[in-house]
C-alpha positions as CSV (number, residue, x, y, z in Angstrom):
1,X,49.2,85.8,68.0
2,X,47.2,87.0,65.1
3,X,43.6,87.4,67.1
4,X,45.5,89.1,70.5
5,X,48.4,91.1,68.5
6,X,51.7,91.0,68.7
7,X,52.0,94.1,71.5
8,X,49.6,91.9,73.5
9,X,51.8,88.7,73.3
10,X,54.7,90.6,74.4
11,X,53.0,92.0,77.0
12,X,51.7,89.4,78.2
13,X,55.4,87.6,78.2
14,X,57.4,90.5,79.5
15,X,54.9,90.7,82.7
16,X,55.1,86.6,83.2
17,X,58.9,87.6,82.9
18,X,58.5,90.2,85.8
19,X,56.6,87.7,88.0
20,X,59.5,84.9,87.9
21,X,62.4,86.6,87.5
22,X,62.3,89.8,90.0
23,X,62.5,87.9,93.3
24,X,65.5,86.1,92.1
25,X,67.2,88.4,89.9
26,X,66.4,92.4,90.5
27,X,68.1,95.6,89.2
28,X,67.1,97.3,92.1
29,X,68.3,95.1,94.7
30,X,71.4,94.7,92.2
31,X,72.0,98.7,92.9
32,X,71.5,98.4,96.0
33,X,74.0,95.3,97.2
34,X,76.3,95.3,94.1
35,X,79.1,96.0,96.8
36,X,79.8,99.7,96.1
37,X,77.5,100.5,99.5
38,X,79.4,99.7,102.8
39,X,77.7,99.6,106.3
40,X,79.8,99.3,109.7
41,X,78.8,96.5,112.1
42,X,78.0,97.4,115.7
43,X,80.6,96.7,118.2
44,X,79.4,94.2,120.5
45,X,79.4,94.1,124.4
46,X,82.3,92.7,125.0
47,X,84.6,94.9,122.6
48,X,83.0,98.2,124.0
49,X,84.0,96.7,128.0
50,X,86.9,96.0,126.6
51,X,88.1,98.9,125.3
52,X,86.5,101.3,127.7
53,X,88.5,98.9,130.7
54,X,85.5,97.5,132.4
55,X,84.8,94.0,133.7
56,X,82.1,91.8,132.6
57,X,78.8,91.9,135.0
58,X,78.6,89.5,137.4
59,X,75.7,86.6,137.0
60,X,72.6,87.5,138.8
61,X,73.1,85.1,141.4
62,X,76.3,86.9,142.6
63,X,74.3,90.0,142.2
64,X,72.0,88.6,144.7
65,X,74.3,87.9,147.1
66,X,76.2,90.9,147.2
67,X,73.0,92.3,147.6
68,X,72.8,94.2,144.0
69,X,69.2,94.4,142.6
70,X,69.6,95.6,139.5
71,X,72.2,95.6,136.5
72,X,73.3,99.2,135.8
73,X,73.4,100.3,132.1
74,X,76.7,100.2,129.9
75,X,78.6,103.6,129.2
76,X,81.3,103.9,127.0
77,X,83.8,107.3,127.4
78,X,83.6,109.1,124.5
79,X,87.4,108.7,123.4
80,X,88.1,105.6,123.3
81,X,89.9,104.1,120.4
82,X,87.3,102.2,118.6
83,X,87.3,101.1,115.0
84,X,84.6,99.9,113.6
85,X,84.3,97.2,111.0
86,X,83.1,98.4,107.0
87,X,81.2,95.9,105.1
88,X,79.4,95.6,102.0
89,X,75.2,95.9,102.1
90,X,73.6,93.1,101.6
91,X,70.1,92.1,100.4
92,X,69.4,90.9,103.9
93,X,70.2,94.7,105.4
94,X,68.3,96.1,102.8
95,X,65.1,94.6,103.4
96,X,64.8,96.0,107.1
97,X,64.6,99.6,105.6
98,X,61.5,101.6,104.8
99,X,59.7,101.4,101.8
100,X,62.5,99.0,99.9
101,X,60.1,96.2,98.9
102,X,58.2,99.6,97.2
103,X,61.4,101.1,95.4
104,X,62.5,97.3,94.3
105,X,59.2,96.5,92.7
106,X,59.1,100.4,91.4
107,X,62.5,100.0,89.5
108,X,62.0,96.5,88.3
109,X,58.8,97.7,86.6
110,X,60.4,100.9,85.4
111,X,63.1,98.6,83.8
112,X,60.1,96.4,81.9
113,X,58.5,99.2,81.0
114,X,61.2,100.9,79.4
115,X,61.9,97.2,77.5
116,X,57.9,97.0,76.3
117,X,58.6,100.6,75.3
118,X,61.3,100.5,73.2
119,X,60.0,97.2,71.3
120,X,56.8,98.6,70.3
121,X,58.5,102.1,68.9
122,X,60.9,99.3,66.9
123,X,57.5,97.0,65.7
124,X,56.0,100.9,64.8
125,X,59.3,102.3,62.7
126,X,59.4,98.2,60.8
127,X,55.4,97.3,60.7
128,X,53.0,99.9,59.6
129,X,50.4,99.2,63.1
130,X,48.9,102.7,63.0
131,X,45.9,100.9,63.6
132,X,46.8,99.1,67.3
133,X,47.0,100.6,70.2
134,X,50.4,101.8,71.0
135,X,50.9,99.3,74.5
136,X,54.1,100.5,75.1
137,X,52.7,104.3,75.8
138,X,50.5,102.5,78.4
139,X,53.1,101.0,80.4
140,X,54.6,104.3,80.3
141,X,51.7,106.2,81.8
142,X,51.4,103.7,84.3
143,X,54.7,103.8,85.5
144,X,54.1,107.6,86.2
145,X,51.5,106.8,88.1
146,X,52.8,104.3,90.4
147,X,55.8,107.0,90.8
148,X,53.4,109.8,91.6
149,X,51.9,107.1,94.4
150,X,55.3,106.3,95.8
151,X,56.2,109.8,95.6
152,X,52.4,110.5,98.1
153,X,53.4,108.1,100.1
154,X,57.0,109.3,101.4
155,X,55.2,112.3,101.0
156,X,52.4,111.6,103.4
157,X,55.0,109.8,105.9
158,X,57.0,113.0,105.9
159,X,54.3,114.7,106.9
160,X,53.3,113.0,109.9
161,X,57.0,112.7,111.1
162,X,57.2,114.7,114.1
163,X,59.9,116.5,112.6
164,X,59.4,119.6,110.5
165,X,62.6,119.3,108.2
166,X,61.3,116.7,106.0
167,X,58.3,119.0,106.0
168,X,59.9,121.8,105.5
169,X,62.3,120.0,102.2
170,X,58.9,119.0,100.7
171,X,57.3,122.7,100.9
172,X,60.3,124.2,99.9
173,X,60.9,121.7,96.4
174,X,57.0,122.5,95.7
175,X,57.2,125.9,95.5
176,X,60.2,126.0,93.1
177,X,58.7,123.7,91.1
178,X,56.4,125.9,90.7
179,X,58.0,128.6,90.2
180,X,59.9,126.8,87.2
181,X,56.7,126.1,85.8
182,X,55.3,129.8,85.8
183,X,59.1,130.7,84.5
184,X,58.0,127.8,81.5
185,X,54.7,129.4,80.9
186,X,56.3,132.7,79.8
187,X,58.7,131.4,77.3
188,X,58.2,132.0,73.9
189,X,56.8,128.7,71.8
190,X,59.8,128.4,69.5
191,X,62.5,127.9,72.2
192,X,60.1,125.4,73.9
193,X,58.4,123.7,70.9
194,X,58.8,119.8,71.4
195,X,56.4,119.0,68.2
196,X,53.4,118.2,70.6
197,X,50.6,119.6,68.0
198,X,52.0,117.3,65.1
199,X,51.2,114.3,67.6
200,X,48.3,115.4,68.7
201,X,47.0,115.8,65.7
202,X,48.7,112.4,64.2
203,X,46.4,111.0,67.1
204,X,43.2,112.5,66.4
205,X,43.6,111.4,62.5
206,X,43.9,107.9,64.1
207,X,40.6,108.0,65.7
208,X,38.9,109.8,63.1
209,X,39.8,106.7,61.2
210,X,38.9,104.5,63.7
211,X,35.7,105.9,64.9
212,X,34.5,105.5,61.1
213,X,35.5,102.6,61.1
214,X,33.4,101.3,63.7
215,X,30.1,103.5,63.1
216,X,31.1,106.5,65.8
217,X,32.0,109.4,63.6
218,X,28.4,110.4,62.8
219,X,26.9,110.4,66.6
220,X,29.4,112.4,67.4
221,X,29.3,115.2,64.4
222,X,25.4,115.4,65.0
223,X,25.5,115.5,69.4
224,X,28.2,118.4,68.4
């Protein structure tokens, strides 16, 4: 622990963690199937003939000899009394839908990243480790990312939808996010100021320190 770090050793165990313990136990899935989401089974052949008052269709041989070729299709009246059955989703129903392998492994990881996250502020604010790599702001970044590539690829499957409402919901949230960003842009600093230059330049102390450290500081005053 002392040559790879203690961040290191956590990361490392928190993704084994993710590796043995998502496909059996999942937050994701568990929001998912938890039994607050209800589906209704399809009615099968039989009820539908029932209700609607029609027989069942004869075997083929019959067919034959009454000299029918083909089996006509089913239709139901639109009024008939038919109720159909509520039950709870299930992990089973979930996997046939689109991109639900992506949003259980983007949540799960969310969920570990938020855990790596919140134990390396806690090792910051109890060890002074100003001079390691903050891992946690890592897994952080990289979760954006993985959301901005899920986010493409709904995106990119909207668009090739034949469809234009998807298109058009897509377009339409663009431009007024946008539009919320110009609206940010004009705001004064002191209703918007989140303390960003204080941690920039907390950062850039770090790798001045650093960089002497290691030999880097003068290469770069003299290229400058």
């Amino acid at each position: 622990m002392a040559v790879m770090g203690v961040q290191m050793v956590v990361t490392l165990l928190v993704a084994s963690v993710m590796q043995r313990v998502s496909p059996h136990y999942s937050l994701a899935r568990w929001l998912l199937c938890n039994g607050s989401l209800f589906r209704f089974k399809h009615p099968t052949e039989d009820e539908l003939r029932a209700l609607s008052g029609k027989q069942k269709p004869k075997a083929k041989k019959e067919r034959r000899i009454n000299g029918i070729a083909d089996e006509k299709p089913l239709t139901v009246p639109r009024d008939i009394d038919l109720h159909l059955e509520a039950t709870p989703v299930t992990a089973v129903d979930a996997l046939v839908l689109r991109y639900f392998l992506e949003y259980q492994w983007f949540i799960d990881f969310s969920l570990y990243s938020t855990i790596i996250y919140l134990f390396t502020e806690g090792y910051y604010c109890l060890v002074d480790a100003h001079n390691e790599i903050n891992i946690g702001v890592l897994w952080c970044l990289m979760t954006v990312l993985f959301s901005i590539k899920v986010l493409f690829t709904m995106m990119q499957h909207y668009f090739r939808s034949e469809e234009g409402g998807e298109r058009s919901v897509c377009l339409t949230f663009a431009f007024f996010f946008m539009l919320i960003a110009m609206i940010v842009m004009i705001i004064r600093e002191e209703y918007l100021e989140f303390g960003l230059e204080p941690g920039i330049n907390s950062i850039c102390h770090n790798l001045e320190i650093l960089l002497k450290q290691r030999g880097w500081l003068l290469s770069y005053v003299s290229a400058s």
